[in-house]
C-alpha distance (Angstrom), angle and dihedral (degrees) to the residues before:
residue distance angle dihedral
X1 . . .
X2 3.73 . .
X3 3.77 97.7 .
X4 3.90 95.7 42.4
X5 3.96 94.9 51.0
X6 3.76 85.1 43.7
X7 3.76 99.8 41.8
X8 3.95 90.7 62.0
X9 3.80 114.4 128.8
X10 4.08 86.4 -134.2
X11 3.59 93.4 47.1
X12 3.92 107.3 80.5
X13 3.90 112.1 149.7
X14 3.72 142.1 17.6
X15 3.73 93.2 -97.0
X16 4.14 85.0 60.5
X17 3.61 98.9 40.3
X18 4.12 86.4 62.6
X19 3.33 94.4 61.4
X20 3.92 132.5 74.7
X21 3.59 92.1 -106.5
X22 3.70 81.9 84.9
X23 3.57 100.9 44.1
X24 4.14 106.9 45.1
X25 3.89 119.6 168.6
X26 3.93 79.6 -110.9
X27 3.35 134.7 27.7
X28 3.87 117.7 -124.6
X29 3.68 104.9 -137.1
X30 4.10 94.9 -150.5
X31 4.50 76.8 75.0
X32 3.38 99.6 48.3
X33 3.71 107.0 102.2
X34 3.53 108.7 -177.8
X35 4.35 98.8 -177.2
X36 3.56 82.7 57.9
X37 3.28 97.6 48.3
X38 4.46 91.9 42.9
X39 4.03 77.6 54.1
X40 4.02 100.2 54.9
X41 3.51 78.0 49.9
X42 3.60 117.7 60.7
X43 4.24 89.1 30.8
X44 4.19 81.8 60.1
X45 3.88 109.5 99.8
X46 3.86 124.8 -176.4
X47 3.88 95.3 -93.7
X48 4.21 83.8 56.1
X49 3.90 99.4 52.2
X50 3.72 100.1 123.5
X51 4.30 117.3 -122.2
X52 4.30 120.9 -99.7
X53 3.28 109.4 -123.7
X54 3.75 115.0 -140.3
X55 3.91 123.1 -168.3
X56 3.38 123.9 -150.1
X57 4.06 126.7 -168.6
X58 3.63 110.8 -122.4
X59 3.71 98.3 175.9
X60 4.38 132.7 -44.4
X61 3.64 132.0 -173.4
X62 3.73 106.2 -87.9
X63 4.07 121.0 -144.8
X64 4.19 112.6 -150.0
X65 3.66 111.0 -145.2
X66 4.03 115.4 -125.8
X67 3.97 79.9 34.2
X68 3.70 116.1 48.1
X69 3.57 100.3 18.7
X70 4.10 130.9 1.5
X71 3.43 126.7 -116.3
X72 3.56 145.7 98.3
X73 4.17 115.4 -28.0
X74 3.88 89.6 -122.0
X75 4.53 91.1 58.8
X76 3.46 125.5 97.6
X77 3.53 135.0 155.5
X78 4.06 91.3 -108.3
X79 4.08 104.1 104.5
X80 4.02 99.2 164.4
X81 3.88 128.8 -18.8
X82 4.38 114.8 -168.8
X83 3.65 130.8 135.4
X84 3.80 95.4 -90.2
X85 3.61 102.6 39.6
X86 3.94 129.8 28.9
X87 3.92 108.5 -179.1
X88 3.86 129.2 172.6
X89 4.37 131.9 -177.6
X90 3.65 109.7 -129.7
X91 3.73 108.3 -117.1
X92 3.37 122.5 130.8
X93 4.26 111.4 93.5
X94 4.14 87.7 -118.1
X95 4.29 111.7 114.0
X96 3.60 96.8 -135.3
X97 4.04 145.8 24.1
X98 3.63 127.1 -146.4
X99 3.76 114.8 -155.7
X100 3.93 119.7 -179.3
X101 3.92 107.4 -153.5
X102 3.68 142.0 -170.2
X103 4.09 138.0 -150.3
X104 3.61 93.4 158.1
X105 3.78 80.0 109.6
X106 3.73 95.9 67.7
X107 3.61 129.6 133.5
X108 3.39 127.1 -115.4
X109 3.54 129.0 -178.7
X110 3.74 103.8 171.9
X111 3.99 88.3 56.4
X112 3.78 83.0 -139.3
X113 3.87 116.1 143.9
X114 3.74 112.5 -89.2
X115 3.72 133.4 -136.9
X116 3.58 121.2 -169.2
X117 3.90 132.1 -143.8
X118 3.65 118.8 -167.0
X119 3.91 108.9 -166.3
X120 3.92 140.9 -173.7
X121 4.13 104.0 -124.2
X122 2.98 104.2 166.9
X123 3.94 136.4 24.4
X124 3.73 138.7 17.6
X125 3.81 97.8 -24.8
X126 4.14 89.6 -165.4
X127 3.96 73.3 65.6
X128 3.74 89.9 67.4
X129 3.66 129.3 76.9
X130 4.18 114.6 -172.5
X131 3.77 121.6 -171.5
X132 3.73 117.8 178.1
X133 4.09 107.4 -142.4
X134 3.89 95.5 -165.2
X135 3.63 144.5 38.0
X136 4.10 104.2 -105.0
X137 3.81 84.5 46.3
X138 4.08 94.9 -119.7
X139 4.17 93.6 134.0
X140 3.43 124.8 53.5
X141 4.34 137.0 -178.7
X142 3.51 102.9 -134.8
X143 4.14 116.2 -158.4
X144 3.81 111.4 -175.2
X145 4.22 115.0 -173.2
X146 3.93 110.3 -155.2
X147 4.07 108.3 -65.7
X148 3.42 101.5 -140.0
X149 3.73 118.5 -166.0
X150 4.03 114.0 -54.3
X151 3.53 144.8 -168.5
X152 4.00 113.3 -127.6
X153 3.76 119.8 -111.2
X154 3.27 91.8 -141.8
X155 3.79 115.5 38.9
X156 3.97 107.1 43.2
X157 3.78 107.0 -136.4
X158 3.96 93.1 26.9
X159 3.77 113.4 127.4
X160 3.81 133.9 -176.1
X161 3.55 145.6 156.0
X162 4.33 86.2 -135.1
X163 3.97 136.0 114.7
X164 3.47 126.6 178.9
X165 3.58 143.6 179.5
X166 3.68 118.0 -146.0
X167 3.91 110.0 -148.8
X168 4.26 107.0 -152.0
X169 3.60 123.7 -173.6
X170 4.31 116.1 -166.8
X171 3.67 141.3 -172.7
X172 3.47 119.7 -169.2
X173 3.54 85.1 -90.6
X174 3.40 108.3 50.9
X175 3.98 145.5 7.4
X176 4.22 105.8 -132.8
X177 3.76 116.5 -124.4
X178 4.34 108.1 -92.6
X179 3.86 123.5 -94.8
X180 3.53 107.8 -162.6
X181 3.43 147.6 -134.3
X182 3.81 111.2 -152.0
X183 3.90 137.3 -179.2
X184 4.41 125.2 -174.8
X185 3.59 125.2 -166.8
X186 3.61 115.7 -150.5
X187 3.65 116.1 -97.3
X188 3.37 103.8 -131.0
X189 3.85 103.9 47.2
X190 4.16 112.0 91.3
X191 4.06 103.2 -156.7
X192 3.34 132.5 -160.2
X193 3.86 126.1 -174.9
């Protein structure tokens, strides 16, 4: 996942590869540029192989159906919930979320310190509030405001009701491949707070 995100012909530095430029919803294939990415390949060694990231839920704000938002007994906002990918559907009436998050977890194969960079992608970033809890940057409180409807940054006509965080972990070798944090509002719901 690494090489491909990194291997785009748009995505030349570190600066650009922590953005969403480098991580679209789809992949254009006019930017996939697979020499370059056969290249980052066989010049990796072992010490270079970049960390995993793996989230963990620490805690979130959690919306009760038949009380903070109506629908169906069996809905919640949970949609999907691994360590690479955490994703909720906005439901519940509230403005915000607060999520509390972890990558301590993270694997590392180089053994290399790690830094971590936790980054708006996609979505209204003004949306977005990030507060790193400890000193190397691994757990982060999360506070999302309502994401209404957005165009992308990156792709002119692109528009979704989607925000996401991109959790990075480097070495001084490498930047890891994102796992994300993600949050959709419903399409058909107009809000106004």
């Amino acid at each position: 996942q690494m090489l491909l995100r990194r291997s785009q012909n748009n995505i030349d530095a570190d600066k650009e590869y922590l953005t969403g430029r480098a991580h679209p919803v789809v992949f254009d294939r006019r930017n996939i540029n697979v020499i370059k990415m056969m290249n980052a390949a066989h010049r990796m060694a072992l010490k270079d192989i970049p960390p995993l990231v793996q989230l963990k839920l620490i805690s979130e704000d959690t919306m009760v159906v038949g009380r903070d938002f109506i629908g169906p007994i069996r809905l919640s906002e949970k949609l999907y919930e691994s360590p690479e990918l955490i994703s909720r559907i906005w439901r519940g009436y509230s403005p915000s979320r607060t999520m509390r998050i972890s990558a301590a977890g993270t694997l590392n194969p180089s053994g290399l310190p790690l830094q971590y960079y936790w980054v708006v992608l996609r979505g209204p970033a003004d949306k977005v509030d990030i507060q790193l809890l400890n000193r190397d940057g691994s757990e982060a409180a999360i506070r999302f405001a309502y994401p209404y409807r957005s165009e992308s940054q990156w792709l002119e006509g692109m528009w979704s009701n989607r925000i996401e965080v991109g959790v990075f972990a480097g070495t001084r070798s490498n930047i890891s491949a994102p796992s994300f944090i993600t949050w959709v509002t419903l399409d058909n719901e107009e809000r106004r707070y």
